[in-house]
C-alpha positions as CSV (number, residue, x, y, z in Angstrom):
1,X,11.2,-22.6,-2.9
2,X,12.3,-19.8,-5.1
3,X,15.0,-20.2,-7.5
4,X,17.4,-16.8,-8.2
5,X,17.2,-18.0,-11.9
6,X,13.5,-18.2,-12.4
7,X,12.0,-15.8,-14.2
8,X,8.1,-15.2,-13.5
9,X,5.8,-12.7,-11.8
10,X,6.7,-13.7,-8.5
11,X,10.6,-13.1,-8.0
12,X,10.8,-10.5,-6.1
13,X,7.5,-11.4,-3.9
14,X,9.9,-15.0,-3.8
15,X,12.7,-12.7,-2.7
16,X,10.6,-11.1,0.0
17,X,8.7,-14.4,1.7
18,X,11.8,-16.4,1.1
19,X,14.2,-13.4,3.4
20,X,17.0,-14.2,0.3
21,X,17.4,-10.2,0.1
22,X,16.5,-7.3,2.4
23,X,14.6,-4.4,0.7
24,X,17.2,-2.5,0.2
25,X,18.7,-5.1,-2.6
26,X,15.5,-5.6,-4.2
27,X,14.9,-1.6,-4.8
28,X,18.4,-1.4,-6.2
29,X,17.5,-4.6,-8.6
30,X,13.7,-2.7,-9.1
31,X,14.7,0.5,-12.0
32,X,16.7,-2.2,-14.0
33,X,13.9,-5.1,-13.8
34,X,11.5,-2.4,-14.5
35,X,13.3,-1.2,-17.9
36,X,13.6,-4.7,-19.1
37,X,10.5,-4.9,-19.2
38,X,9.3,-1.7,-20.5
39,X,9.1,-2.4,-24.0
40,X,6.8,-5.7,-23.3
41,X,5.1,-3.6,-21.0
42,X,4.4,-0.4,-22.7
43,X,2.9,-3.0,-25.6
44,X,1.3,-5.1,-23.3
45,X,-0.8,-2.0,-22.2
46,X,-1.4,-0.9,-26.0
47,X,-3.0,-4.1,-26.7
48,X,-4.7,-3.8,-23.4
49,X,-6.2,-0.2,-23.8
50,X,-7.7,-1.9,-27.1
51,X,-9.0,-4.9,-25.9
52,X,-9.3,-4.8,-22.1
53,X,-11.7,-8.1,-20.5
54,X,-15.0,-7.0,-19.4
55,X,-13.6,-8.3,-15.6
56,X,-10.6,-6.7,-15.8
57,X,-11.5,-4.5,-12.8
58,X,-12.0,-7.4,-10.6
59,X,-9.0,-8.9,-12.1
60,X,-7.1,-5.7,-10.9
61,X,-8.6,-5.9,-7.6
62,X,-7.6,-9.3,-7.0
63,X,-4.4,-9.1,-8.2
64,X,-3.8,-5.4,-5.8
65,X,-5.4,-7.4,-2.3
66,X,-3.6,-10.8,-3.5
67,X,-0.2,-8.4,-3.4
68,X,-0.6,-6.1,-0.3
69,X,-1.8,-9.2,1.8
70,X,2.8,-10.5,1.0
71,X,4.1,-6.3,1.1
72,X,4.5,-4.0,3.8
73,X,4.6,-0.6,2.7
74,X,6.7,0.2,5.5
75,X,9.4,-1.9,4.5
76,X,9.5,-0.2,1.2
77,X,8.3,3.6,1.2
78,X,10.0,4.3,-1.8
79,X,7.2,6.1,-3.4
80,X,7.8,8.5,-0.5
81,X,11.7,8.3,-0.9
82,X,11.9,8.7,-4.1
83,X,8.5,10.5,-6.1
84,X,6.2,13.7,-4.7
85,X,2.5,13.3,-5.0
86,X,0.8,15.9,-7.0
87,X,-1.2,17.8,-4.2
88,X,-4.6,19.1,-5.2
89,X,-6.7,21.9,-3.7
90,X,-8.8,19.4,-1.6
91,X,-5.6,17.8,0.1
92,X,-4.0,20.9,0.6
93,X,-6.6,22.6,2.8
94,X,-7.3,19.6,4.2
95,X,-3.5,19.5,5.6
96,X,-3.2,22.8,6.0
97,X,-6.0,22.4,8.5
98,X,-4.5,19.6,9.8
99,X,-1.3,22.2,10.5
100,X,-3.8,24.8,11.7
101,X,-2.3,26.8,8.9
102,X,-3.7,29.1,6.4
103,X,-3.6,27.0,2.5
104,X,-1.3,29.7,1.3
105,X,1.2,29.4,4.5
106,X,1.3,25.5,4.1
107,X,2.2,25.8,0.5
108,X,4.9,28.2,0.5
109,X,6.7,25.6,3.1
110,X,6.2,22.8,1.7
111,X,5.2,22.9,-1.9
112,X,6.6,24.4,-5.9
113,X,4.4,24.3,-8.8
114,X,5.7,21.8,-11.3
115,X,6.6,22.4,-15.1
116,X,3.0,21.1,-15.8
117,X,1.3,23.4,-13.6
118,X,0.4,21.3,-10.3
119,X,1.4,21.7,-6.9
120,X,3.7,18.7,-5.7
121,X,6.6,18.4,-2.5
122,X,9.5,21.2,-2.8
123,X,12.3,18.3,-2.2
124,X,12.0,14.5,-1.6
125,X,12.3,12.3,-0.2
126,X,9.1,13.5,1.7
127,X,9.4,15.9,4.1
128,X,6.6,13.7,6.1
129,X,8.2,11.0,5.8
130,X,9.5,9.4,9.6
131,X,13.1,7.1,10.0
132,X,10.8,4.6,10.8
133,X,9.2,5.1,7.0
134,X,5.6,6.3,9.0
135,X,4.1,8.9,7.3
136,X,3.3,11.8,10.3
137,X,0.1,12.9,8.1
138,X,-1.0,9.6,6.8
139,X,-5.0,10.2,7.8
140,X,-4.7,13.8,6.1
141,X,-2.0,12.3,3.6
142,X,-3.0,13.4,-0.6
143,X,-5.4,11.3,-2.6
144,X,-2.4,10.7,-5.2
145,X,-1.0,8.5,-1.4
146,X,-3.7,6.9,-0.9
147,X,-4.3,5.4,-3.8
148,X,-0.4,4.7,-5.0
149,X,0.5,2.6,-6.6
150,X,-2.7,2.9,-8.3
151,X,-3.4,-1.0,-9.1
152,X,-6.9,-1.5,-7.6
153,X,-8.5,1.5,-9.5
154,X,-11.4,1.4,-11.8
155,X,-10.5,1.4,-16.0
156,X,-6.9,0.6,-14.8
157,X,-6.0,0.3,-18.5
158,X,-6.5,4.1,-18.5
159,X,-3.4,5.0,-16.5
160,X,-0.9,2.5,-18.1
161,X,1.4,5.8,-18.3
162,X,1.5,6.5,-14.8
163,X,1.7,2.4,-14.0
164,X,4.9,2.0,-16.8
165,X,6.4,5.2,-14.3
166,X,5.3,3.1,-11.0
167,X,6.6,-0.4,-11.7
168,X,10.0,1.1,-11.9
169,X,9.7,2.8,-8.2
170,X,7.4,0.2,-6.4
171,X,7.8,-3.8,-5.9
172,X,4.4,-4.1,-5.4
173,X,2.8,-2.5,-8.4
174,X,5.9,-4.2,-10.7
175,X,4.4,-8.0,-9.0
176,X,1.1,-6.7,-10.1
177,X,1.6,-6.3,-13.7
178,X,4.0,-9.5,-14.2
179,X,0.8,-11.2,-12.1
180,X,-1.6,-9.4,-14.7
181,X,0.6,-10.6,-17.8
182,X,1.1,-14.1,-16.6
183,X,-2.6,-14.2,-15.8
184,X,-4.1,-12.6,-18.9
185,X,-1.5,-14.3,-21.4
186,X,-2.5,-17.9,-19.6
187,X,-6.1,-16.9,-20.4
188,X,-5.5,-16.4,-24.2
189,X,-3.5,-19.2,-24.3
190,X,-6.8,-21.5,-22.9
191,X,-9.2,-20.1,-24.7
192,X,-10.9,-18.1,-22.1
């Protein structure tokens, strides 16, 4: 049994499995959970980037599979709803073929260049994104989809920017990192 007033990794996975809120309550609750924690965050990360366990990949991974096995992405698609992927070359020609379209005609319908120079959606939430929160080019979808939130990759402690950015737009990746403090503090703590 989850308790509102308990304070650990697993609230808002508690708040899922337990049916206490609908989605929609949690992602209102997500952007100010997520800035509470920043500062702990951003310093957990530091020390991380320092020091990082020589299993901290398998850590990652097992924290990632241990969290998608209790979310459904298509309860959520907030990442969709609410952020653009950066597109690169590779997934726009690979869409555009998709489209049977010409590179240049998909990007002039559907993409802007950003202030740092990379192609990403002209308007989100995504313009592929279905009522139903399917994505209508998921097996063409960019790399920068298929691998959000970014939790299961390799050298995670490398993209701690882009997973400070993530925790405050996706319920998952913010379970994973309380999971990964918890986890990792409980293994200084013991010696290990």
């Amino acid at each position: 049994m989850c308790f509102k007033a308990h304070i650990s990794s697993l609230v808002i996975s508690c708040l899922l499995l337990d049916g206490l809120y609908k989605m929609e309550e949690i992602l209102k609750q997500l952007p100010k959970k997520a800035g509470e924690k920043y500062a702990e965050n951003k310093k957990f990360f530091k020390n991380l980037k320092k020091k990082s366990p020589k299993n901290l990949d398998y850590i990652m991974q097992e924290l990632h599979e241990a969290e998608f096995e209790r979310t459904d992405c298509l309860e959520c698609a907030n990442c969709c709803k609410t952020t653009g992927p950066l597109f690169t070359n590779a997934d726009i020609e690979r869409i555009a073929k998709h489209f049977r379209q010409k590179p240049q005609a998909f990007i002039e319908q559907h993409l802007r260049i950003d202030e740092d120079n990379d192609y990403v959606l002209q308007q989100v939430p995504c313009t592929f994104l279905g009522a139903d929160n399917y994505c209508s080019i998921y097996d063409v979808r960019p790399k920068a989809c298929r691998e959000f939130p970014h939790t299961d990759r390799k050298k995670f402690q490398q993209i701690s920017h882009l997973t400070l950015k993530n925790v405050a737009v996706c319920p998952a990746a913010y379970n994973i990192v309380e999971a990964m403090k918890e986890r990792m503090g409980d293994g200084r703590r013991n010696g290990r």
